[in-house]
SETOR-829547 format. One line per 3 residues: number of its first residue (from 1); their letters; for each residue y, z, x of N, C-alpha, C. Coordinates in steps of 0.1 Angstrom, whole numbers, plus 5000, padded with zeros to 4 digits. Example, Ala and Ser with C-alpha at 12.3 -4.5 7.8 and 13.67 -1.06 7.14 Angstrom:
! residues 2
1) AS) 4943:5078:5132:4955:5078:5123:4967:5078:5132 | 4978:5071:5128:4989:5071:5137:5000:5079:5129
//
This chain:
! residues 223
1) XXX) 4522:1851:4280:4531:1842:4288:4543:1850:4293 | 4550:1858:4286:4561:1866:4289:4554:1874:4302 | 4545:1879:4296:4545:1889:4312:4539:1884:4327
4) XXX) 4532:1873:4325:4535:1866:4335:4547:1856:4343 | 4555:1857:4331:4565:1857:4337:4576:1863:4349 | 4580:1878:4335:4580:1889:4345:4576:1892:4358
7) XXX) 4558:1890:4359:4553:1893:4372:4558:1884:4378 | 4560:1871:4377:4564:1860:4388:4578:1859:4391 | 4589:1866:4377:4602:1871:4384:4601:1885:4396
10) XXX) 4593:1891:4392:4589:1903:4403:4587:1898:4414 | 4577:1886:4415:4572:1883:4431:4588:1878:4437 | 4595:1871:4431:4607:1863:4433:4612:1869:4438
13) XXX) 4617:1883:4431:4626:1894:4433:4628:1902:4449 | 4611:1906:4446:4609:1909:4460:4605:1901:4474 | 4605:1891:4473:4606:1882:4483:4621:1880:4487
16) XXX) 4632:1880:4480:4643:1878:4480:4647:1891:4491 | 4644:1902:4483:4645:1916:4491:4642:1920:4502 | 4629:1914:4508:4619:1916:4522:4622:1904:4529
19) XXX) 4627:1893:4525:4635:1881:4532:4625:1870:4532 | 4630:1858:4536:4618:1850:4538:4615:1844:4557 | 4611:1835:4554:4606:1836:4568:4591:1843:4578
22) XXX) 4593:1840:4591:4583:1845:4595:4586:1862:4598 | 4572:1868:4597:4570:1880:4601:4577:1885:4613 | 4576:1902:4609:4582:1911:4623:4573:1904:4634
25) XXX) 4560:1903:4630:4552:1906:4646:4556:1885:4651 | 4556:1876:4646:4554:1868:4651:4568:1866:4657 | 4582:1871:4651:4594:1871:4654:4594:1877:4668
28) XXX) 4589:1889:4673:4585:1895:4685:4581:1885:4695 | 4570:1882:4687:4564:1871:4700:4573:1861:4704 | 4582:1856:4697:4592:1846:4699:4599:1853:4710
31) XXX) 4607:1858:4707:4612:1873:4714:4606:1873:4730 | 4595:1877:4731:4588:1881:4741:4589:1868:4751 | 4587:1861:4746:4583:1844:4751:4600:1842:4757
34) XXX) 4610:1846:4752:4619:1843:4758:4624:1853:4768 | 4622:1867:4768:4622:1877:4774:4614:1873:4786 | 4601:1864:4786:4595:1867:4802:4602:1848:4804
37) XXX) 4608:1846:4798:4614:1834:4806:4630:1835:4814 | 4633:1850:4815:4644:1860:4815:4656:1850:4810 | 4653:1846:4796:4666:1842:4784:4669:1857:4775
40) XXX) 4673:1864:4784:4672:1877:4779:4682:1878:4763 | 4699:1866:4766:4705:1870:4754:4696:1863:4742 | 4685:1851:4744:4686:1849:4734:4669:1856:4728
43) XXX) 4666:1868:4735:4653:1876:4733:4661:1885:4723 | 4673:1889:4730:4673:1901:4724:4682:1899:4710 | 4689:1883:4705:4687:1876:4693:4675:1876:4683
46) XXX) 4665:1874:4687:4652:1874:4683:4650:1890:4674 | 4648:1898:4691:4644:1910:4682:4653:1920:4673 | 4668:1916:4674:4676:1919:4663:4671:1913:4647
49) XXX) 4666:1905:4650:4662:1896:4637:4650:1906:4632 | 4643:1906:4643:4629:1914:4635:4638:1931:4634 | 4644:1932:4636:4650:1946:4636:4649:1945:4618
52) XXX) 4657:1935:4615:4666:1934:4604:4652:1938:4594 | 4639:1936:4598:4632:1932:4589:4623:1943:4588 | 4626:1954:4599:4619:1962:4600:4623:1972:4608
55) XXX) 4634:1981:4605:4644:1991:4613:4635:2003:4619 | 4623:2004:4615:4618:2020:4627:4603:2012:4632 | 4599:2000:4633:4591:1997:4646:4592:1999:4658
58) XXX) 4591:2009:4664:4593:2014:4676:4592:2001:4688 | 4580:1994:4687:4577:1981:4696:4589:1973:4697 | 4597:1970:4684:4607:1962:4681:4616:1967:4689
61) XXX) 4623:1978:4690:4632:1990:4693:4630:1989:4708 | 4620:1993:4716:4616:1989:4724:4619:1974:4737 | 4613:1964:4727:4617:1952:4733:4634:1952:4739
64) XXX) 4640:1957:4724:4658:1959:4728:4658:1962:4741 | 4656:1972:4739:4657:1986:4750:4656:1979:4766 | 4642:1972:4766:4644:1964:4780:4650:1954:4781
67) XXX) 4651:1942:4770:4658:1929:4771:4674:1932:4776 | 4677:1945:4771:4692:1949:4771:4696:1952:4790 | 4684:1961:4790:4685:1965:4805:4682:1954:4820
70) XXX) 4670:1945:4817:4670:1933:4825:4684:1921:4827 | 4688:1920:4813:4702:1916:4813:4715:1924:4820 | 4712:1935:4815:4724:1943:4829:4718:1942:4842
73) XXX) 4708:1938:4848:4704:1937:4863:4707:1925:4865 | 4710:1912:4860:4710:1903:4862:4726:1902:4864 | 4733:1905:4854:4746:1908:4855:4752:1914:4867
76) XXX) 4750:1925:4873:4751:1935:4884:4751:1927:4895 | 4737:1916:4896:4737:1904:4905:4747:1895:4904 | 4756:1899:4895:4762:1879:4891:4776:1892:4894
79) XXX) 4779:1902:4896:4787:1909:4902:4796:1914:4889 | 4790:1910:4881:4798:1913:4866:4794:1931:4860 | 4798:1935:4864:4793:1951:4864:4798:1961:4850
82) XXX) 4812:1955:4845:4814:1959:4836:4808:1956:4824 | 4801:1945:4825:4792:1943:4812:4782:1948:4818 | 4776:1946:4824:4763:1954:4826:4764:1970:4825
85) XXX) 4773:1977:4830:4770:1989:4821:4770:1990:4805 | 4778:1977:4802:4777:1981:4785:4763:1977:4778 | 4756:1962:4787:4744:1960:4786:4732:1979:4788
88) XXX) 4734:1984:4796:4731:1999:4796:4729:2005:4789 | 4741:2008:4784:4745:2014:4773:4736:2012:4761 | 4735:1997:4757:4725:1995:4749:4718:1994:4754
91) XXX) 4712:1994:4760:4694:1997:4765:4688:2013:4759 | 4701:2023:4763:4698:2035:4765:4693:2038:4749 | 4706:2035:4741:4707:2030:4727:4695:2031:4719
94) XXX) 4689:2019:4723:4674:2014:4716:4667:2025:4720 | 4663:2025:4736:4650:2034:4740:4652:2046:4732 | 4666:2051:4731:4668:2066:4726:4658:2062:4707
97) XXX) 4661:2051:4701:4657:2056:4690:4641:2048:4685 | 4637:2041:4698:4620:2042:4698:4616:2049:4698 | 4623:2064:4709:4617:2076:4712:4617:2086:4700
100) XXX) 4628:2083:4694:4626:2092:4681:4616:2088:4668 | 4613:2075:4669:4604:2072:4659:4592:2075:4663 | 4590:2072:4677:4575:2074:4680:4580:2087:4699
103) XXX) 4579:2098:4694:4585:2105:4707:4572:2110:4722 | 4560:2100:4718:4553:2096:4729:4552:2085:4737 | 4564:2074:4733:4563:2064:4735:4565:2064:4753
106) XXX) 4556:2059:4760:4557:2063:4775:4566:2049:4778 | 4567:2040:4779:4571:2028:4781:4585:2032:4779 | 4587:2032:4766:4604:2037:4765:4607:2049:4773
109) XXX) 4605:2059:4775:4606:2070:4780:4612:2064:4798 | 4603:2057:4799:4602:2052:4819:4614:2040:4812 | 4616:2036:4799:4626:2021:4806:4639:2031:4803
112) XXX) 4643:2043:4794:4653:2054:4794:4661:2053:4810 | 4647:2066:4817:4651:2067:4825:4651:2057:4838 | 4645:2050:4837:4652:2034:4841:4666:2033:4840
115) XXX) 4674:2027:4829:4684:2028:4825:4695:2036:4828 | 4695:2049:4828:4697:2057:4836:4702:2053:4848 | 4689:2052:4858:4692:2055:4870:4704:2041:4872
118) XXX) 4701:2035:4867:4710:2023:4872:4723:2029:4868 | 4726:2037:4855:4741:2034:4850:4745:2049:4869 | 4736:2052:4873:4741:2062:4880:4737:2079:4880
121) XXX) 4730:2079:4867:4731:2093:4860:4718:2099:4862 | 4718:2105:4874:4703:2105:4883:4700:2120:4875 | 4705:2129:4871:4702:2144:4868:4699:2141:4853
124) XXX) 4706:2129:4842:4700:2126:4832:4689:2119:4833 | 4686:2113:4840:4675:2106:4840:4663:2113:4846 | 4664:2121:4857:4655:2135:4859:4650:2145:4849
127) XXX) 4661:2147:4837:4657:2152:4826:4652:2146:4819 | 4649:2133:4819:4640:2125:4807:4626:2130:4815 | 4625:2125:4828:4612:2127:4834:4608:2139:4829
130) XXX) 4617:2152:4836:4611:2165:4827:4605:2170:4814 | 4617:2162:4807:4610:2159:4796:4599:2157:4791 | 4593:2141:4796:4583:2131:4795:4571:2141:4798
133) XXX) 4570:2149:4814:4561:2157:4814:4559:2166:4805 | 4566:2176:4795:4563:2184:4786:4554:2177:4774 | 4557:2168:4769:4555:2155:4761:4541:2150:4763
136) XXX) 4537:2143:4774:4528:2134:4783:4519:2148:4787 | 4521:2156:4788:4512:2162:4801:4516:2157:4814 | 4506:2163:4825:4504:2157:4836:4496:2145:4837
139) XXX) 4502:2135:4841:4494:2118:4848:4500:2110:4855 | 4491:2102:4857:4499:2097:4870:4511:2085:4869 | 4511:2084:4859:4522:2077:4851:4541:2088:4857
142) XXX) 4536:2093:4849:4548:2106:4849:4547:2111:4863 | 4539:2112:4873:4540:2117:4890:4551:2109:4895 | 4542:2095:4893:4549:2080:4900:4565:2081:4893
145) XXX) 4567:2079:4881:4582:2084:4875:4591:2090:4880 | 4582:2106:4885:4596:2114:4892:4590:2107:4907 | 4585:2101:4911:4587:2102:4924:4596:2090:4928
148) XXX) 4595:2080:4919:4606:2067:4919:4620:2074:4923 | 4623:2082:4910:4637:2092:4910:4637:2098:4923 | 4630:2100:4924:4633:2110:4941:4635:2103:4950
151) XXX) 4628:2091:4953:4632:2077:4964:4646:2067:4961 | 4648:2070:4947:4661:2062:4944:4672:2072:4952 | 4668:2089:4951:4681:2092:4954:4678:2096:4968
154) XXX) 4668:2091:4975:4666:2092:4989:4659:2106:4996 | 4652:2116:4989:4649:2126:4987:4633:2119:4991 | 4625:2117:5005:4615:2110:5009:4603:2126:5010
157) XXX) 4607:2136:5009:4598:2146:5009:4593:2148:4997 | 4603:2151:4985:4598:2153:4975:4593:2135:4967 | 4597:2129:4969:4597:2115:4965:4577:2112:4968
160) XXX) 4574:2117:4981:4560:2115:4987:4553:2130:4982 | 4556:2137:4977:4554:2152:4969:4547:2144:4957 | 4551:2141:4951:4554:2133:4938:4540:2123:4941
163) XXX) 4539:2114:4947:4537:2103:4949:4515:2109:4947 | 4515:2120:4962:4505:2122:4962:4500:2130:4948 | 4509:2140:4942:4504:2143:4933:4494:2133:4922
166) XXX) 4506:2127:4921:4499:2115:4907:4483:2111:4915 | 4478:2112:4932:4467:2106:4932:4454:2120:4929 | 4464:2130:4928:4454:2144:4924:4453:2146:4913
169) XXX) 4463:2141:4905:4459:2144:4888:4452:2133:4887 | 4448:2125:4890:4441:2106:4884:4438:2102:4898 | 4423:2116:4907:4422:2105:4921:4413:2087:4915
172) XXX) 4410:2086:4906:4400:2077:4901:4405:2064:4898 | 4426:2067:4899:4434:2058:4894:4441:2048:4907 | 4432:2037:4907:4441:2029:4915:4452:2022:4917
175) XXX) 4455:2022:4906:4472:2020:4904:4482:2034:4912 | 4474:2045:4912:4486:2053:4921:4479:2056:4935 | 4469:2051:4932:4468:2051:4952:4477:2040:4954
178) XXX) 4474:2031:4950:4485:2016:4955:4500:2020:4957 | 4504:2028:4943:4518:2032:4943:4521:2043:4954 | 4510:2049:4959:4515:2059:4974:4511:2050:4980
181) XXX) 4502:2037:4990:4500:2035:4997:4517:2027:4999 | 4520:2021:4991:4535:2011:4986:4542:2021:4990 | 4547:2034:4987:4560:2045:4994:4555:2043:5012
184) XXX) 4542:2046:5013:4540:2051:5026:4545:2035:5039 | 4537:2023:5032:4545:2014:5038:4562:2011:5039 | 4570:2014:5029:4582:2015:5027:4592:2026:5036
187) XXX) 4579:2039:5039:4586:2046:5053:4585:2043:5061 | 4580:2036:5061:4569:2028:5081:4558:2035:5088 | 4551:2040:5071:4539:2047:5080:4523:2042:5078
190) XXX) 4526:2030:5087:4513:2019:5087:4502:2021:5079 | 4497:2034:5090:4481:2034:5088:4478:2043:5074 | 4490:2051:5069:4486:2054:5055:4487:2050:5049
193) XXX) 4496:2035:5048:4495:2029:5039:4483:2023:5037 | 4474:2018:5048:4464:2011:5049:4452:2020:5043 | 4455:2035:5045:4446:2042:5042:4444:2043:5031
196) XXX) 4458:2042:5016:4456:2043:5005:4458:2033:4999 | 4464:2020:5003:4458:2011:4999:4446:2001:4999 | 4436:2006:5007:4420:2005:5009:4415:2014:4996
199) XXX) 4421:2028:4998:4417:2032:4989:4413:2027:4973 | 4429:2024:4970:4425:2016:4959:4418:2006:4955 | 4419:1993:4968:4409:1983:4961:4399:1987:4962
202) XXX) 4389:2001:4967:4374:2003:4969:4372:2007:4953 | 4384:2013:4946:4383:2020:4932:4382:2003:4925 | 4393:1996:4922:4393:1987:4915:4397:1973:4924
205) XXX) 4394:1963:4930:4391:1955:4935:4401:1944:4932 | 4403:1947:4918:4411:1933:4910:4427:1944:4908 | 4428:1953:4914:4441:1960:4911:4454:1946:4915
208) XXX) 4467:1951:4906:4474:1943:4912:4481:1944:4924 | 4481:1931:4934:4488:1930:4946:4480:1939:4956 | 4470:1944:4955:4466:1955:4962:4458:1941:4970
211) XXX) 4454:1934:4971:4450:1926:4985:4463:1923:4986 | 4467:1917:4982:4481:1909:4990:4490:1921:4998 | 4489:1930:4996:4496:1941:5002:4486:1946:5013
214) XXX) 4475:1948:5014:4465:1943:5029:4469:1933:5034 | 4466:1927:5028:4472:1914:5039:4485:1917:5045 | 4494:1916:5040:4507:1919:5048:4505:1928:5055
217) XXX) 4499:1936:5054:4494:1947:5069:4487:1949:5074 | 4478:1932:5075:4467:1932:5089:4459:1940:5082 | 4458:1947:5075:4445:1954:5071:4433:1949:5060
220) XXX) 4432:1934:5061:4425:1924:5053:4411:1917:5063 | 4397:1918:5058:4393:1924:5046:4389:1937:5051 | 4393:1948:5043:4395:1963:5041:4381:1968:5047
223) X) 4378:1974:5051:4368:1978:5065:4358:1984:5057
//
């Protein structure tokens, strides 16, 4: 009887320790649910909570990282800019120590240099990309990356350098034909855009926006 006691002061013990309540992952989903309803302060409430319960889940770490940064864009909008860099700030914060728990995390890596670009800090945030490629390899993930950076800072040669690459490392990948045919419309050059965004829906059909993005340029249904 005594040591079943024990064992049941044990279970006590450590429940007390590990907390009660619901789990990291279901805490997240709460989290998330409020994040895509952009209630960003009270997401990023949420996944402090699951933080508490689980300090190096990168996913958790993560969620921060963007909930923090969609809130500084919203902010920026609402013309409140001093908080939104500090919203930044912590964005950069989390992503920095997702990336250290798990230092392939591609998501964090692109919402870093995301973050970045917004606080301004276009040569830091170029170095993450550099980065990311040592890390990542070459794909078309990481092409599209630096070529974002290159159209943020208006650099349309290397920006479309970029752009085509990612369709040479991954021609099979319709997500970066779409993403060059998307630059090429954005310079005003019609027919390539039409040319690689055909491209892509012939690859994947159900890609996103890739009809709707024919459509807006008369080039529906794709020849």
């Amino acid at each position: 009887m005594r040591t079943v006691c024990f064992a049941a002061l044990g279970v006590c013990v450590a429940a007390v320790v590990s907390g009660c309540g619901p789990v990291v992952g279901e805490i997240n989903k709460e989290g998330l649910q409020e994040h895509d309803a952009g209630r960003y302060v009270e997401a990023i409430g949420l996944f402090k909570t699951a933080l508490k319960k689980d300090i190096t889940r990168p996913s958790t770490l993560f969620y921060l990282g963007r909930s923090y940064m969609y809130l500084a864009e919203d902010r920026f909008r609402a013309g409140n800019a001093r908080m939104a860099r500090r919203n930044l700030d912590d964005a950069v914060y989390y992503f920095d120590r997702a990336i250290a728990v798990f230092p392939n995390y591609e998501e964090a890596i692109r919402g870093k240099e995301r973050a970045l670009t917004l606080r301004g800090e276009y040569d830091k945030a170029m170095a993450v990309i550099e980065k990311s490629g040592e890390l990542l390899g070459p794909s078309a993930k990481h092409k599209v990356m630096l070529a974002r950076q290159y159209e943020e800072r208006g650099d349309h040669d290397n920006a479309l350098l970029a752009y085509r690459q990612a369709v040479v490392v991954e021609p099979l990948n319709a997500w970066a034909h779409a993403e060059l045919g998307r630059f090429y419309k954005r310079i005003n050059r019609r027919q390539d855009a039409l040319a690689s965004l055909t491209r892509a829906y012939r690859i994947n059909p159900k890609e996103d926006r890739v009809s709707t993005d024919l459509k807006a340029l008369g080039g529906w249904p794709p020849p």
